[in-house]
Residue frames relative to the residue before (quaternion, step in Angstrom):
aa qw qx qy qz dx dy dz
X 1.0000 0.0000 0.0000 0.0000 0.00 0.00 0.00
X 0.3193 -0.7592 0.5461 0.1529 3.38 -0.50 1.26
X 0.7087 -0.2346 0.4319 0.5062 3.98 -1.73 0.28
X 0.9610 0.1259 -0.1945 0.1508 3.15 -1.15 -0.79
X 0.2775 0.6236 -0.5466 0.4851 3.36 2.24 1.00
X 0.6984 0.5423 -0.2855 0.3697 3.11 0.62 -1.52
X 0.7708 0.3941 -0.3017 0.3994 3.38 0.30 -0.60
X 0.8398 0.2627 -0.3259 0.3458 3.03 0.49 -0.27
X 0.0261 -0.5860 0.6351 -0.5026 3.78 2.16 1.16
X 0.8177 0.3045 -0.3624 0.3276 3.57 -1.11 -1.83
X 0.8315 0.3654 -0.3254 0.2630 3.54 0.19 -1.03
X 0.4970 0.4005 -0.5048 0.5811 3.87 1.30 0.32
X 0.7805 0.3310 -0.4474 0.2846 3.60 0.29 0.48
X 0.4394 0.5476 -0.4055 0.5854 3.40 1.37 0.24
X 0.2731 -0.8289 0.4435 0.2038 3.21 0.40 -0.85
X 0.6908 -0.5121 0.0987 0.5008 3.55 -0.22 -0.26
X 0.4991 -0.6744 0.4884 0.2399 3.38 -0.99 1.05
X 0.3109 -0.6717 0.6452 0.1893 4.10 -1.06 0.92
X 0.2559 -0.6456 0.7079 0.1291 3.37 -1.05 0.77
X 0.5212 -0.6131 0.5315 0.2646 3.67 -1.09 2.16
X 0.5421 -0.7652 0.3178 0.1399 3.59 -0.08 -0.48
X 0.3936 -0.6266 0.2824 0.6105 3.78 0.21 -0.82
X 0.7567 -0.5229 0.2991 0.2539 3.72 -1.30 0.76
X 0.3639 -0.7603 0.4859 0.2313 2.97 0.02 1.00
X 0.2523 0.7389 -0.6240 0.0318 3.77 -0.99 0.40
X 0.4535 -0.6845 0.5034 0.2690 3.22 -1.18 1.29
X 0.7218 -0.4495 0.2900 0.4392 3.62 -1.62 0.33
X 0.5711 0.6235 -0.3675 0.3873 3.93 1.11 -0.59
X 0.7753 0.3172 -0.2634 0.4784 3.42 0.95 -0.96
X 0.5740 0.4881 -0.3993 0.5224 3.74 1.23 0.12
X 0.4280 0.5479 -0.4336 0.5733 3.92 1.42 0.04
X 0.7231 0.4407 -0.3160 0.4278 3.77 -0.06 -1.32
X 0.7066 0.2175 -0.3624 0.5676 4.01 0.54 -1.00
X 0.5819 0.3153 -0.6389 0.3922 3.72 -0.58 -0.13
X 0.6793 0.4598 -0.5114 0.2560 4.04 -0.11 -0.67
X 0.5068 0.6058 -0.4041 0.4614 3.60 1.42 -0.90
X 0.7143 0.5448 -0.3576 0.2551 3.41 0.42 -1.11
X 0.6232 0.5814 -0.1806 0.4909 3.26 1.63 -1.49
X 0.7084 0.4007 -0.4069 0.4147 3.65 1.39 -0.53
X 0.7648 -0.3513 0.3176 0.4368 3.53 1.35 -0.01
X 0.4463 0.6026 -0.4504 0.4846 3.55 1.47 -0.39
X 0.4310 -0.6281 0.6040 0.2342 3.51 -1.57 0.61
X 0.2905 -0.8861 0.2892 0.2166 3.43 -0.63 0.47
X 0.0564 0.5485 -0.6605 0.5095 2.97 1.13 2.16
X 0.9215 0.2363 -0.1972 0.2368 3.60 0.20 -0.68
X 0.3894 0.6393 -0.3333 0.5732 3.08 1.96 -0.28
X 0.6431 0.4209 -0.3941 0.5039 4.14 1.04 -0.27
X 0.6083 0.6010 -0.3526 0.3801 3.33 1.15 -1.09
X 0.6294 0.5415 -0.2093 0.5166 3.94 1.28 -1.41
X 0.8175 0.0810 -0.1879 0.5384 3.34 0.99 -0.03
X 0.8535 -0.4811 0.1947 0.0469 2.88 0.56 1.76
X 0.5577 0.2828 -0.3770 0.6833 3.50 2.05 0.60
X 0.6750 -0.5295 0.4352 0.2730 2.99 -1.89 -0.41
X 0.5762 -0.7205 0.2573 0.2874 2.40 -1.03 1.47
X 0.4688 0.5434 -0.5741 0.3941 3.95 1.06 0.07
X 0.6974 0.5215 -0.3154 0.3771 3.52 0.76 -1.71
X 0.6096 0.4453 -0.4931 0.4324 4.14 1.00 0.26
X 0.6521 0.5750 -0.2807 0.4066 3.66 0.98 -0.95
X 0.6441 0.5499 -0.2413 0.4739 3.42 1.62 -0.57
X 0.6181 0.5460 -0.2267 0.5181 3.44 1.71 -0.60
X 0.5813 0.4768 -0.3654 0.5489 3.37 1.19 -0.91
X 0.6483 0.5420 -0.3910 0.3648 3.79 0.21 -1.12
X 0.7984 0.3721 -0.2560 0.3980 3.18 0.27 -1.21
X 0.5798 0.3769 -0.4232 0.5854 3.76 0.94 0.25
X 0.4954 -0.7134 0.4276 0.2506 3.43 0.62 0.15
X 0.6267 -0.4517 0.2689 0.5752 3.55 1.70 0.40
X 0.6609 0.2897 -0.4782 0.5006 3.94 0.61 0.08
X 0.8024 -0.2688 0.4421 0.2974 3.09 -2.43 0.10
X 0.1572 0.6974 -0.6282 -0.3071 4.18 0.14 0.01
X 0.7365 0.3755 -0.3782 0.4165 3.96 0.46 -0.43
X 0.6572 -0.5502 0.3621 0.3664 4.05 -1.14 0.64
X 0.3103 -0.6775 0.5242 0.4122 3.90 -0.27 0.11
X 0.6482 0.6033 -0.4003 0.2358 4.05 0.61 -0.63
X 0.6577 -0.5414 0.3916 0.3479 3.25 -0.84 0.90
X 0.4300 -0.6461 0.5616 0.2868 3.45 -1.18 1.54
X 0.4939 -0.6819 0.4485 0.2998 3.80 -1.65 0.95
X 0.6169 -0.6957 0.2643 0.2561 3.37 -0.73 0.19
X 0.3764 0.6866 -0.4364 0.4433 2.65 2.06 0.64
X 0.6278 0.5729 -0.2516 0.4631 3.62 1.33 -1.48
């Protein structure tokens, strides 16, 4: 039985592998790094200051294309 029987025996018996996903972060910690960003922090470190990685800030910034997509002002206290 050659490598790539074997492997792939194990992997129809494991079955299928879940992929953890992206980090979940609530609208408070995505408030705190955009403000870093506005104060000038790069956003390798503006993820670090709040506590993700620093890929999982550079991926946030990209995908907004470099603006704010959510307001920075405090939700009202009605919401």
């Amino acid at each position: 039985m050659g490598v790539g029987e074997r492997l792939h025996g194990v992997r129809a018996m494991r079955g299928q592998m879940r992929s953890l996903g992206q980090p979940v972060a609530g609208r408070d910690v995505r408030v705190k790094l955009w403000a870093a960003i506005a104060r000038g922090v790069s956003s390798k470190d503006a993820a670090v200051e709040v506590a993700f990685a620093c890929a999982v800030g550079t991926r946030w910034f990209r995908q907004a294309s470099g603006m704010t997509p959510i307001s920075l002002a405090p939700i009202s206290e009605r919401y």
